[in-house]
Backbone bond lengths (Angstrom), bond angles and torsions (degrees), N, CA, C in turn:
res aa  C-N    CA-C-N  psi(-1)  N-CA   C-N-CA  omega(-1)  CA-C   N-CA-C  phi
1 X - - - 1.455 - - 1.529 109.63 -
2 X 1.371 105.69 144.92 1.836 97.16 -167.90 1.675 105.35 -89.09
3 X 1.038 136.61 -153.46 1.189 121.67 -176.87 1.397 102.16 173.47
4 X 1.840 124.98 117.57 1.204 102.88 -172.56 1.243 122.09 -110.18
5 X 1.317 108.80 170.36 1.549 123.38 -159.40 1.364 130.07 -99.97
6 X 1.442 92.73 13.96 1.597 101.51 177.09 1.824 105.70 -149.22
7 X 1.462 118.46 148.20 1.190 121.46 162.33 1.188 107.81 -132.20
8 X 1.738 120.83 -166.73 1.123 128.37 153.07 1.045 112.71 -161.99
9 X 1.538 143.73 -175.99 1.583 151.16 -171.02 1.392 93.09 -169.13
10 X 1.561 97.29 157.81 1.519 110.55 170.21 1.673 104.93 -125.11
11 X 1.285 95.52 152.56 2.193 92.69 174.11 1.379 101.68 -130.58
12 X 1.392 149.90 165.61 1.422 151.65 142.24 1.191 99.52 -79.43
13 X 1.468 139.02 146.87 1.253 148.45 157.14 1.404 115.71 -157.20
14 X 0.969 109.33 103.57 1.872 116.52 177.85 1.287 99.99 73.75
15 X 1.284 140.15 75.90 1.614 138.64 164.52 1.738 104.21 47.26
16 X 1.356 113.09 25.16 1.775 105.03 174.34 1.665 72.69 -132.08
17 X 1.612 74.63 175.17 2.205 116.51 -174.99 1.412 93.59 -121.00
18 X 1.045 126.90 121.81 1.634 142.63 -177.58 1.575 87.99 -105.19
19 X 1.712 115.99 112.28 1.564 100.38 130.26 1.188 135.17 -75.43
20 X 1.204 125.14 153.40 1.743 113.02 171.24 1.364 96.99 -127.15
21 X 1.259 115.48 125.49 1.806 130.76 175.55 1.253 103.60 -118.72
22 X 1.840 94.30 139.27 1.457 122.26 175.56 1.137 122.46 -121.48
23 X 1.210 130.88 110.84 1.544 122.36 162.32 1.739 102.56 125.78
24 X 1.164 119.15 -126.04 1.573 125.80 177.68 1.452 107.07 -132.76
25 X 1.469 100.11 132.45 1.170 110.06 -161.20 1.848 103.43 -109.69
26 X 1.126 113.86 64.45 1.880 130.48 -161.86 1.581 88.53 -99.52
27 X 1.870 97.34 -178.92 1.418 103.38 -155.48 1.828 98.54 -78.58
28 X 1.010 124.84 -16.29 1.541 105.05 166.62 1.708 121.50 -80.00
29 X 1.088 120.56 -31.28 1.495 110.58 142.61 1.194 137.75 -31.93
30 X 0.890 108.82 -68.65 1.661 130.42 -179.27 1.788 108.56 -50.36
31 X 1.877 99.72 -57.66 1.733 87.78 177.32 1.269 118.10 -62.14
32 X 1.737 122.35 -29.43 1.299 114.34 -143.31 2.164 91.85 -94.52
33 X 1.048 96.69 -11.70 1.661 99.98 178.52 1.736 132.48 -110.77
34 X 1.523 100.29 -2.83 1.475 127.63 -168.46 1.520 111.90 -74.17
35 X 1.756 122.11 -30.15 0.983 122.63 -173.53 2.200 95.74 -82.00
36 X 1.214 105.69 -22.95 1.770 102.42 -161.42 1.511 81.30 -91.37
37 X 1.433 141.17 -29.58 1.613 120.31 -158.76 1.613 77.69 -96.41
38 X 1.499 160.98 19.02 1.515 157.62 170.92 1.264 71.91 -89.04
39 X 1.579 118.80 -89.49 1.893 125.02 -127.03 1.680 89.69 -66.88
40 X 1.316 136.62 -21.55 1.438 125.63 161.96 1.663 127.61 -54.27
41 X 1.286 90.67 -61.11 1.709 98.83 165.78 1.026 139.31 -33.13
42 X 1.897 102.10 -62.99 1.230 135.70 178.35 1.472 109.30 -61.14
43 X 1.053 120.84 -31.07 1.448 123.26 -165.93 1.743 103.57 -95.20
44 X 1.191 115.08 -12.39 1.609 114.00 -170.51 1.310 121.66 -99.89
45 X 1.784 122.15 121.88 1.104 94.82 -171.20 1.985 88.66 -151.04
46 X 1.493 92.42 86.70 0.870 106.27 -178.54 1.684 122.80 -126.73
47 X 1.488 147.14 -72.56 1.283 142.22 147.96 1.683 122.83 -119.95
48 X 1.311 94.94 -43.93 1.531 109.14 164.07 1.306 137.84 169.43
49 X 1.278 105.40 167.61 1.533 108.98 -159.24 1.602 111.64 -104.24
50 X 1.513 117.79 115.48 1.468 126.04 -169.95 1.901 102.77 -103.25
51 X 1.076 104.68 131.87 1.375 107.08 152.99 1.456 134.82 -114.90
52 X 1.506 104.25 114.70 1.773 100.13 -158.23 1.660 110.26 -88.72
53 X 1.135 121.05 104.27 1.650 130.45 -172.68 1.118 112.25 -87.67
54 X 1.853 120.20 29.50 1.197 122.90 -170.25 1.966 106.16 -71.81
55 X 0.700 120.53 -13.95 1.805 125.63 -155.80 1.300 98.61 -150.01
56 X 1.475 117.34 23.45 1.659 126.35 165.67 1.249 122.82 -98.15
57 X 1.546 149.06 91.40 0.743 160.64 -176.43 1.341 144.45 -66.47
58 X 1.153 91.80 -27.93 1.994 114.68 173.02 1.304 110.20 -150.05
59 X 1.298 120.40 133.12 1.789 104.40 162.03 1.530 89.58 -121.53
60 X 1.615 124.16 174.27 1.650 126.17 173.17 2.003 70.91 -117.03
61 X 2.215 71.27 -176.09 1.517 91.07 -178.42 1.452 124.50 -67.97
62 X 1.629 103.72 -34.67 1.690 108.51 172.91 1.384 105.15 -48.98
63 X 1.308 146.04 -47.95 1.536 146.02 -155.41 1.467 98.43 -81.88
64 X 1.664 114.38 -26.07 1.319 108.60 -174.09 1.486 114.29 -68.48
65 X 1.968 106.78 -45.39 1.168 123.92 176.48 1.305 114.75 -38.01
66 X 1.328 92.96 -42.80 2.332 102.49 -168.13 1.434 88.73 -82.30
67 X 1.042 142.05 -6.41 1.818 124.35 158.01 1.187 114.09 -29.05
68 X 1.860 77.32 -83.60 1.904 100.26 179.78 1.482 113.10 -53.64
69 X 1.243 117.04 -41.58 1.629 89.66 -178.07 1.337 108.15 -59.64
70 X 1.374 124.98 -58.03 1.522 111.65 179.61 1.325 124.73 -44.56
71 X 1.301 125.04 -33.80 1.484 119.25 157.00 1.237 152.99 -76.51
72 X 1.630 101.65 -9.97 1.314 127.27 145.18 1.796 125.56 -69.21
73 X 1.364 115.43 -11.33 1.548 123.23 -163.58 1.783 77.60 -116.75
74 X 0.865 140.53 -79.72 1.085 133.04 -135.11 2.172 98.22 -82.70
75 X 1.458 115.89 -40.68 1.645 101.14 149.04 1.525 131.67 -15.32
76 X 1.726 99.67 -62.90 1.498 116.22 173.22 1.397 119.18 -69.65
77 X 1.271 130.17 -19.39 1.268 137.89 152.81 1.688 127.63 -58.34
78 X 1.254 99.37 -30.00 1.848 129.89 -167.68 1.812 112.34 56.75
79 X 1.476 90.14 42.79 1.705 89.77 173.33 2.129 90.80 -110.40
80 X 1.426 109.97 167.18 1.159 107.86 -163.68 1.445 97.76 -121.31
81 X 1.486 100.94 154.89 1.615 107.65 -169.54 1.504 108.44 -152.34
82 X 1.632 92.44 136.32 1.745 97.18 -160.85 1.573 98.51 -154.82
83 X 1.025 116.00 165.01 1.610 136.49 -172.57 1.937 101.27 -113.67
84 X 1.347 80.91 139.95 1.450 96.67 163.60 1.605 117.32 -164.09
85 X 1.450 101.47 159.98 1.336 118.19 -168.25 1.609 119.67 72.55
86 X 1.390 120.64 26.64 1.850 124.12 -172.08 1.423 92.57 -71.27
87 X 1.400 97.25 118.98 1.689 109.76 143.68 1.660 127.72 -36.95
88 X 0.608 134.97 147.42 1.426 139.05 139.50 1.323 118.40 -13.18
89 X 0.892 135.38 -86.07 0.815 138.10 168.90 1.450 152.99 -26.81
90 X 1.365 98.22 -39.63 1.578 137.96 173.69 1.463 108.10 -84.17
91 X 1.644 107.29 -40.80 1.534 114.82 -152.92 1.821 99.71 -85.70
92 X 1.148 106.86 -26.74 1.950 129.50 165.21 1.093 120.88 -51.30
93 X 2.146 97.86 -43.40 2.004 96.90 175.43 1.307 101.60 -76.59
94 X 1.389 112.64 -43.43 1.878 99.51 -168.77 1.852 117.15 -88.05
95 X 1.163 98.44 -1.43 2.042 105.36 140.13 1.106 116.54 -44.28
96 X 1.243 93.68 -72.61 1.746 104.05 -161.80 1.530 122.27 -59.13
97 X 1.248 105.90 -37.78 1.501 112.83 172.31 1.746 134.81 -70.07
98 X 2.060 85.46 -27.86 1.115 106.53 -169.89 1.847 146.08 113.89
99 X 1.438 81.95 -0.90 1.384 105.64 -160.53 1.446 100.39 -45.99
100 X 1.435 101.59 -63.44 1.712 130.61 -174.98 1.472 106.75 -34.69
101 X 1.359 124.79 -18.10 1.290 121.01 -153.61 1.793 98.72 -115.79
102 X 1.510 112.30 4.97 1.203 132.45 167.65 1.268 138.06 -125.68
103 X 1.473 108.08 -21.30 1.468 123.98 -172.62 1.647 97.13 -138.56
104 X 1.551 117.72 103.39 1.717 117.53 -172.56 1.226 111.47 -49.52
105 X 1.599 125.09 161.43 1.122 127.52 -179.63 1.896 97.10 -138.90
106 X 0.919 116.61 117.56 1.776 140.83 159.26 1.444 123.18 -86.79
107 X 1.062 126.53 131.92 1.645 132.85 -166.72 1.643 85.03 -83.84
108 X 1.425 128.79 -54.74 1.564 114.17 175.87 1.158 105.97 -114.16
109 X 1.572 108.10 -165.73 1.195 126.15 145.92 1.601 121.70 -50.90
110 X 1.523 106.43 -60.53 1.382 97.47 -178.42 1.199 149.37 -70.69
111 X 1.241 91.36 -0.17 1.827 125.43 -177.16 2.370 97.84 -76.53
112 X 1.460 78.85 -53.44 1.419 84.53 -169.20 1.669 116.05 -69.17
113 X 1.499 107.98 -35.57 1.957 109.43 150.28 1.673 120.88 -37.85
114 X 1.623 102.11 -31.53 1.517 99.33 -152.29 1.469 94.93 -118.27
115 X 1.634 101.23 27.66 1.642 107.31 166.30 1.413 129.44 -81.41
């Protein structure tokens, strides 16, 4: 039985949209969920947009790419967008490249309220 390797959920909390991602977020993830995390985005226009990578395990480079676009689209919007909860692991690939040094990164939620 196949079994897949990625989810997600959304929450409202304080005038932001929390994603919460599970699992690995690789290029069949990404196509099969990219059009529902757009019409979310696109539609929100409230303070900002968090993505919680607490229970995220892998991302590839395509998922990295759709960072920046989301943080490039939603900049131009002036709603704010930031990561929280990266593993180790995760938080090492987007070190290295740089991500972190463009798109904030918060150990929680509450860290990133009390930014």
């Amino acid at each position: 039985m196949f079994k897949l390797n990625f989810n997600f959920k959304t929450k409202n909390k304080d005038n932001n949209l929390i994603f919460i991602f599970d699992g690995e977020l690789d290029k069949y993830a990404l196509s099969k969920h990219k059009f529902e995390i757009n019409e979310l985005i696109n539609n929100f226009n409230k303070d900002a947009i968090i993505f919680d990578f607490e229970k995220l395990v892998y991302i590839n480079s395509e998922s990295i790419g759709y960072l920046i676009q989301i943080n490039d689209f939603l900049k131009e919007k002036g709603i704010k967008f930031a990561l929280v909860g990266v593993r180790k692991n995760v938080k090492d690939i987007l070190n290295a490249i740089g991500i972190l040094e463009v798109i904030p990164s918060f150990n929680n939620y509450l860290e990133f309220i009390n930014s």
